[in-house]
N, C-alpha and C positions, 0 to 999 in steps of 0.2 A: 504493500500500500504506500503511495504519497502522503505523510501526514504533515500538517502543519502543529508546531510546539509550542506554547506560550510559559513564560517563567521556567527555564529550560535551565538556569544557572542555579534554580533553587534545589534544593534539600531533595524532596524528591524528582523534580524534574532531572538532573544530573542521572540519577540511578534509572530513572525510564527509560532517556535516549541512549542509554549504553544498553538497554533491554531491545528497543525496538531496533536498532542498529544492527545487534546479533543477530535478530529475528529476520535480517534482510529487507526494512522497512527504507524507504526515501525518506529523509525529514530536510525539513522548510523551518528556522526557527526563526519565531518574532520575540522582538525585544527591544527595549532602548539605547543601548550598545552593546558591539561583543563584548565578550567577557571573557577572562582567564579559563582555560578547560573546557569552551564548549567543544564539540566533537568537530574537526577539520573536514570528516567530509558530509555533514551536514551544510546547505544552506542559509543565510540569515540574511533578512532585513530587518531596517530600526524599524521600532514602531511604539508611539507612546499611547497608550490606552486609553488616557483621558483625552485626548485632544482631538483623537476623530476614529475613524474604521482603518486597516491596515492596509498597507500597498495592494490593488488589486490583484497586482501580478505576482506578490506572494502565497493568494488564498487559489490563484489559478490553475485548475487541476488537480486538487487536492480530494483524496480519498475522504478524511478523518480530520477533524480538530481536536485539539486534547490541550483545555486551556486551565495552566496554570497561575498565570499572572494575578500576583497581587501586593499591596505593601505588608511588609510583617506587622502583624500583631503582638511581639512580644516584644513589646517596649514600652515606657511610660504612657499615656492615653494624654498628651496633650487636646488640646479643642484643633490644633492642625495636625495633630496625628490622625485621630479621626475622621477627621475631613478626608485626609488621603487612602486610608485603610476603608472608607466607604466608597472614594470616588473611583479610586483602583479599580474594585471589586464591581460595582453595581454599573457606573458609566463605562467602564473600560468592556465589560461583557456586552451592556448594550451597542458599547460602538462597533465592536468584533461580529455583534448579530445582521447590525448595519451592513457591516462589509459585505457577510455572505447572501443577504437580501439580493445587491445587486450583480452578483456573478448572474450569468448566464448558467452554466452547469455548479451545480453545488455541490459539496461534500455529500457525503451520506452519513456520517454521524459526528456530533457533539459531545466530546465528553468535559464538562464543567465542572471545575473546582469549588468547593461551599465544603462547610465544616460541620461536627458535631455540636458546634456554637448554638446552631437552629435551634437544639432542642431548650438551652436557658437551664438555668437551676432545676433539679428535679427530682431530688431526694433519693428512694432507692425504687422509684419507679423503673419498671423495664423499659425502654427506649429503640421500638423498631420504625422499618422507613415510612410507618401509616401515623405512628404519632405525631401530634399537631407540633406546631412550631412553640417556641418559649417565650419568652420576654428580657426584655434587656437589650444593651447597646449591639450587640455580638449578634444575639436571636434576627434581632430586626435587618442589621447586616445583609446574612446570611439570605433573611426570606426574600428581601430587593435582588439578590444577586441570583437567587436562583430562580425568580421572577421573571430576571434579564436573558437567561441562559435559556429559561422555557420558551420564549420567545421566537426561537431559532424551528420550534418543533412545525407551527403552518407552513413551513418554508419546505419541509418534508424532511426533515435532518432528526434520525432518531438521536433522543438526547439524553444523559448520562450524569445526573448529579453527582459529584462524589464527596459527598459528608466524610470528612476525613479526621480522627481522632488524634492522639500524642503516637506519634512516630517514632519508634524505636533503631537508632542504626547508629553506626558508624561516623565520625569526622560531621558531625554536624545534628542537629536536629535538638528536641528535649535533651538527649545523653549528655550534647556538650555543657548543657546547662547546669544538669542536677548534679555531675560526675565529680566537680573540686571535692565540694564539700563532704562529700561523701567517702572520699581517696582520705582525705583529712580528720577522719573519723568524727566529724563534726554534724553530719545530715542528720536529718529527721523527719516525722510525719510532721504536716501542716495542720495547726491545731488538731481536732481532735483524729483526725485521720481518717474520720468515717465516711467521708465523700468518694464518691466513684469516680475510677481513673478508665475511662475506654482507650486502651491502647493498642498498635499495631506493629509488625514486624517490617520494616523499610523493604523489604524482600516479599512480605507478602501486602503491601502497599501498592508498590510496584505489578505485581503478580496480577491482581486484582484488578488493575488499572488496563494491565494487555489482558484479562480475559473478559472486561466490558467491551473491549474496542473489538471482539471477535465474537463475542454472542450476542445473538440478534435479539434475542426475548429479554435481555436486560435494557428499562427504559428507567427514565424518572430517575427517585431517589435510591441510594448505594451505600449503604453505613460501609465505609474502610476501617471498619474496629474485626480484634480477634476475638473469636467466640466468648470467651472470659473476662469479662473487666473486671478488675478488683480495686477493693479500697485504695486509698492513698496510704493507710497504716501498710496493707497487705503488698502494695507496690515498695513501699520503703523497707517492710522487712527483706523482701526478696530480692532488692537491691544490696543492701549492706552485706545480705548474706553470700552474695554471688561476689562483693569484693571482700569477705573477708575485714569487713569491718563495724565498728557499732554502729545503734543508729539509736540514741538516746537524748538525745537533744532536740524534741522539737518546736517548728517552725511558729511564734505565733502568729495570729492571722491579723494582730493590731501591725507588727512590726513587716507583714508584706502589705498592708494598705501601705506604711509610712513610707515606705519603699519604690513601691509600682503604683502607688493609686488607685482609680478604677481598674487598672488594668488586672490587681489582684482577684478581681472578680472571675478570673478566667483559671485561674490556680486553686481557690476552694470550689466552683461549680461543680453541684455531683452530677454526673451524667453516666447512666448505666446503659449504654447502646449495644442492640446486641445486632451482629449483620444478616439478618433475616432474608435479605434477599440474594444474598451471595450464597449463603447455602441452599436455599433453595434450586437456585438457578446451578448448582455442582460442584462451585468450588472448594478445592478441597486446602485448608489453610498449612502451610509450610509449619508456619509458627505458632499453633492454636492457644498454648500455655506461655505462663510468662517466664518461670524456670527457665527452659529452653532457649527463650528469646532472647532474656540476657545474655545467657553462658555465649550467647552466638555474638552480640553486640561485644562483648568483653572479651571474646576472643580464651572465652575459659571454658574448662567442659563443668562446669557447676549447672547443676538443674535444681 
């Protein structure tokens, strides 16, 4: 297939195009500028997501879209953080939907980025892709953005939400984050620790992601979590213990407001999503347990 890429330098976009690349796929990547590491024999043109639709002669011929493009969220929540973390997201899909409106031959499928954010605080409710949306700056996000991306479906473009959870992998993603303190024997649960963590294996992220873009009866929404989410306590024991180290000291949730702000909202949120439609539809998960996932992320055989 010809696919076109969006946010192709990110976290998981890097691990896709080295998937579909193997796989024998053409890609086309959009973006703002190159960047260190994209793949040499993929294609690229700039493209900035808020300002308008992308080059037409990049979207030309293209089999498949698989957009990833957006600003990070995990950083302070100023009033222009915001701004861009929503304009990214919501304007930049609509202007992409714009594009493919006016080709003459269109893609045949969409696969759009949106998070587990949609579902908002939720206690220890189960979380599949029928439950409604949530509430809050993130929920609201999420539901414009994948609003934007539905968009694209009268056009005839089957389309592919992928609610995507805390990513588990390598050189980048949560791990770089949680890992000092933890190395340090300093981490912890975040206060009480009873909130759910829906996490996923970067490998079965990825996975997941090339077997929407090949199965036809995958439409709509796509929870990217592994079968098991567990607490934040159950993630932190299973971390220290895969390093071999304590975890006795934790987090309080006065001192990540004082830290991140609003943003800490996105760190206690419980969200127990389970991916209801990915097994249904076959996939069979790499990384199903969290044991495993670590020992794999850590490069340890610990389960």
């Amino acid at each position: 297939m010809h696919i076109v890429v969006t946010g192709a330098s990110g976290f998981i976009g890097r691990r896709l195009c080295d998937r579909l690349l193997a796989a024998g796929h053409e890609l086309h990547l959009l973006g703002r500028a190159p960047k260190k590491g994209l793949p040499a024999s993929a294609a690229f043109s700039t493209w900035t997501p808020e300002i308008g639709p992308p080059p037409a002669a990049a979207l030309e011929g293209a089999d498949a879209i698989i957009h990833l493009a957006g600003e990070p969220v995990g950083q302070r929540w100023t009033g222009e953080v915001k701004r861009r973390i929503r304009s990214s997201r919501v304007a930049g899909t609509a202007n992409l939907v714009q594009g493919l409106a006016a080709l003459q031959q269109r893609p045949r499928i969409l696969l759009s980025a949106s998070a587990i954010g949609y579902y908002g605080e939720r206690g220890n409710e189960e979380l599949r892709e029928t439950s409604p949306a949530g509430t809050g700056f993130l929920a609201d996000v999420c539901r414009e953005w994948e609003a934007a991306a539905l968009a694209a479906q009268p056009l005839g473009l089957r389309v592919v939400l992928l609610r995507t959870g805390v990513v588990l992998g390598e050189r980048g993603g949560a791990m770089e984050r949680m890992l000092p303190p933890f190395r340090l024997g300093v981490g912890g649960r975040i206060g009480s620790g009873e909130h759910w963590m829906s996490w996923i294996h970067a490998d079965d992220a990825v996975g997941l992601i090339e077997f929407a873009l090949n199965e036809a009866k995958i439409t709509g929404p796509l929870n990217l979590t592994a079968p098991e989410p567990v607490t934040n306590a159950q993630f932190t024991s299973a971390l220290a213990h895969a390093l071999t180290r304590p975890a006795i000291l934790p987090v309080p949730v006065t001192a990540l407001r004082l830290l991140f702000g609003e943003m800490s909202e996105m760190l206690t949120a419980s969200q127990r999503v389970l991916p209801a439609a990915a097994l249904k539809a076959g996939y069979k998960f790499r990384y199903p347990k969290l044991g495993p996932a670590l020992a794999s992320v850590l490069g340890s055989q610990t389960a």
